[in-house]
DOTI-382918 format. One line per 10 residues: number of its first residue (from 1); their letters; for each residue x, y, z of N, C-alpha, C. Coordinates in nm, 4 decimals, decimal comma. Layout:
BEGIN
NUM> a> X/Y/Z/X/Y/Z/X/Y/Z; ... .
// end
This chain:
BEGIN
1> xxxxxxxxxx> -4,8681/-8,0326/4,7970/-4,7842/-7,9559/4,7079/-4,8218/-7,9909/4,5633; -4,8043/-7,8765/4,4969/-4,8645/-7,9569/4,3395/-4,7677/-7,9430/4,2998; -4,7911/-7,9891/4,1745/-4,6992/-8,0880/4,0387/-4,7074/-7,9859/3,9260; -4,5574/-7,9498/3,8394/-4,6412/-7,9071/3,6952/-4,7630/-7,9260/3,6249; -4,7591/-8,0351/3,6325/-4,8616/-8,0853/3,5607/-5,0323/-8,0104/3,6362; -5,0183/-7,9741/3,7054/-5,0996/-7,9467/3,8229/-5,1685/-7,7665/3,7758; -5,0046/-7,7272/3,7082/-5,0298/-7,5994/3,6969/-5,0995/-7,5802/3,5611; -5,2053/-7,4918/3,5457/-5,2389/-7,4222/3,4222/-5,1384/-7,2986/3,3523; -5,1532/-7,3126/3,2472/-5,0191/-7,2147/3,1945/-5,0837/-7,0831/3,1631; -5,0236/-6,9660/3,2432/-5,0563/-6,8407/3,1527/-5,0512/-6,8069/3,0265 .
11> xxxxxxxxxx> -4,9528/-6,8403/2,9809/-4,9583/-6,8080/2,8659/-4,8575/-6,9262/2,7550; -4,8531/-6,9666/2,6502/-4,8232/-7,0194/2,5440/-4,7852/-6,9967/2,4177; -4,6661/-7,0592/2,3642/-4,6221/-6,9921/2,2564/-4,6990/-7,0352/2,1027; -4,6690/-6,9528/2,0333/-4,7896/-6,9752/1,8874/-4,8284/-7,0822/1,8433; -4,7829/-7,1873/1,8671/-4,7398/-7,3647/1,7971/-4,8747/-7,3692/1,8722; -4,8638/-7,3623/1,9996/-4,9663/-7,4531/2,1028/-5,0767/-7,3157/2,1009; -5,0701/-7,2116/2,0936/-5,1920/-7,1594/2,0326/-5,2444/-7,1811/1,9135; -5,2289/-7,2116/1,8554/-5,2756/-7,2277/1,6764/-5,3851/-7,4033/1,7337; -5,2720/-7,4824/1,7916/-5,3628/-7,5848/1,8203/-5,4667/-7,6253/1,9184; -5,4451/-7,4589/1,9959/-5,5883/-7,4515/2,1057/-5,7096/-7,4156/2,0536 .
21> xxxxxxxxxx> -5,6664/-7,3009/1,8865/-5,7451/-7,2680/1,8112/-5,7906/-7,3814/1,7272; -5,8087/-7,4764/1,7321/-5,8558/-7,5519/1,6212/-5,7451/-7,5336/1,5358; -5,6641/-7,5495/1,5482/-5,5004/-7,5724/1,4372/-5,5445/-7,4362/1,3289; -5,5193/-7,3282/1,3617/-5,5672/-7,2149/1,2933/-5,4494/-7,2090/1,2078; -5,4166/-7,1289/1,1194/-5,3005/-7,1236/1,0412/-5,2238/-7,0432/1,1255; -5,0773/-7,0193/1,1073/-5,0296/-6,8800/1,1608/-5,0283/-6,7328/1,0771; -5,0877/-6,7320/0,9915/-5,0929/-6,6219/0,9396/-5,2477/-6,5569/1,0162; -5,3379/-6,6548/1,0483/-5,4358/-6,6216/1,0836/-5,4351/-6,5870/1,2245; -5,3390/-6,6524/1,2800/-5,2676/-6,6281/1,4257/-5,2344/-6,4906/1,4355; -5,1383/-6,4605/1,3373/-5,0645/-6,3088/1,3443/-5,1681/-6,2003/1,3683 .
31> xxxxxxxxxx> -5,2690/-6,2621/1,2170/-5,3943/-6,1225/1,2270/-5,4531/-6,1310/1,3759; -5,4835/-6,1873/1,4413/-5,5392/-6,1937/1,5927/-5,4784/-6,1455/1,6310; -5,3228/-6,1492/1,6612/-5,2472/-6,0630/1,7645/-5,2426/-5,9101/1,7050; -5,1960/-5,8899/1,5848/-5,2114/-5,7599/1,5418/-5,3342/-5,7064/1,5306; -5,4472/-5,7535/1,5446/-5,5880/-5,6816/1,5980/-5,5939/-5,6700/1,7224; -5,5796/-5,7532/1,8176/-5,5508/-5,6854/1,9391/-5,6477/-5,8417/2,0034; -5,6997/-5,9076/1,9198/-5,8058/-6,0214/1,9469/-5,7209/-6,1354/2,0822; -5,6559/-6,1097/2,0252/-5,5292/-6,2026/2,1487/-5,4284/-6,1179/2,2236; -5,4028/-6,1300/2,3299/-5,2864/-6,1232/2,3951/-5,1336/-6,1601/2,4097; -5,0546/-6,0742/2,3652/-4,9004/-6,1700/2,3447/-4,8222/-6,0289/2,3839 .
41> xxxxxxxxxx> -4,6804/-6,0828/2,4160/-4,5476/-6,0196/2,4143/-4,4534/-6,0776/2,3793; -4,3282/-6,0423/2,3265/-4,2244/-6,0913/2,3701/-4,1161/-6,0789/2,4780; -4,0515/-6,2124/2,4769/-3,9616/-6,2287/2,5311/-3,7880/-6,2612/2,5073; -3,7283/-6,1865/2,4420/-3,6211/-6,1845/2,3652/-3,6530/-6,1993/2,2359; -3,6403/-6,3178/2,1592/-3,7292/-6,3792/2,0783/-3,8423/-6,4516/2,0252; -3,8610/-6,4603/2,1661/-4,0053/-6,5412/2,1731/-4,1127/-6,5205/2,2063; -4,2491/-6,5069/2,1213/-4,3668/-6,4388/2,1308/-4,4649/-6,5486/2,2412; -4,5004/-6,4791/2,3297/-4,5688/-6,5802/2,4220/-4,7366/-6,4856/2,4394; -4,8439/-6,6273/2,4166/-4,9754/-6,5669/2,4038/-5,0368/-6,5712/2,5128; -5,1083/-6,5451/2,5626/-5,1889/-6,5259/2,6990/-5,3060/-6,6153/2,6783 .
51> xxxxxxxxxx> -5,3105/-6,7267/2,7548/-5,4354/-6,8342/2,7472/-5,4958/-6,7206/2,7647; -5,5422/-6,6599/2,8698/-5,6852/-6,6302/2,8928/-5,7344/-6,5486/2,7571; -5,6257/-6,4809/2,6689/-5,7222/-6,3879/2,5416/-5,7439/-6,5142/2,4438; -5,7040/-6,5875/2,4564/-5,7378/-6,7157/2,3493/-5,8551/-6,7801/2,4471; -5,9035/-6,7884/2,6078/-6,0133/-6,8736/2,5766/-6,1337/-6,7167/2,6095; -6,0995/-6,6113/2,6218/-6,1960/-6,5275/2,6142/-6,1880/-6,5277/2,4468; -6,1223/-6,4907/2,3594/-6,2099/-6,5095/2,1961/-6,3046/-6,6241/2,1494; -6,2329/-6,7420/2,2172/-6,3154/-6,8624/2,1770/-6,4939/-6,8062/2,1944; -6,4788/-6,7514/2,3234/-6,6179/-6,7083/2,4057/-6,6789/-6,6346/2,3806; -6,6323/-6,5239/2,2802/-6,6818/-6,3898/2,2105/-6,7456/-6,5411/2,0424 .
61> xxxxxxxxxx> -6,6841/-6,5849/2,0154/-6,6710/-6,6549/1,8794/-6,8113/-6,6948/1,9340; -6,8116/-6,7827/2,0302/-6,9122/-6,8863/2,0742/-7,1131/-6,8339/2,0624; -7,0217/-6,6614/2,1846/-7,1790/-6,6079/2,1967/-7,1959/-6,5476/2,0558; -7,1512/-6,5057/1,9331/-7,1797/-6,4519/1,8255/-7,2608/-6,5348/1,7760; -7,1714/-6,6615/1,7378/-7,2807/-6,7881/1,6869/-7,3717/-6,7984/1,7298; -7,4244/-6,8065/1,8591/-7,5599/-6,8158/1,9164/-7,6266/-6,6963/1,8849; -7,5653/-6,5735/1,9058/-7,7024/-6,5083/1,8511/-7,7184/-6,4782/1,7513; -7,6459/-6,5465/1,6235/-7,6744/-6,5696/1,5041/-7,7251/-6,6866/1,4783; -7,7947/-6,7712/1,5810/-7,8433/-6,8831/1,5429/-7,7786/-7,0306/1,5321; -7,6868/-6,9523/1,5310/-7,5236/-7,0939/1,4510/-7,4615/-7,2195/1,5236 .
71> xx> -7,5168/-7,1957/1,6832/-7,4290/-7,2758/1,7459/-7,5044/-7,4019/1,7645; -7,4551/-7,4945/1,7603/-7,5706/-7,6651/1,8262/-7,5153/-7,6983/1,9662 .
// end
């Protein structure tokens, strides 16, 4: 039987996205969701982000750099 700890989270609220991003600002947060770069909804009041569009951008970020040369 697994453990929370066990589980990976679908999704996460902005605090702990900003710091999956490399502690991004939240204004820079917002522009991602309002481009469409991330995944989120709410939930009454609370905006919850979708790991997977935060580690698919990382991955779009990643292959750009490389084929701009950029990545080590």
């Amino acid at each position: 039987m697994s453990t929370p700890s066990d589980i990976k989270p679908l999704v996460v609220r902005p605090k702990r996205a900003m710091a999956m991003l490399a502690d991004c600002s939240k204004p820079t947060l917002q522009k991602l969701i309002k481009s469409g770069k991330l995944k989120s909804f709410t939930e009454g009041r609370a905006r919850w982000i979708e790991v997977q569009s935060i580690e698919q951008y990382i991955a779009r970020r990643l292959a750009a750099a490389q084929s701009q040369g950029g990545a080590r």
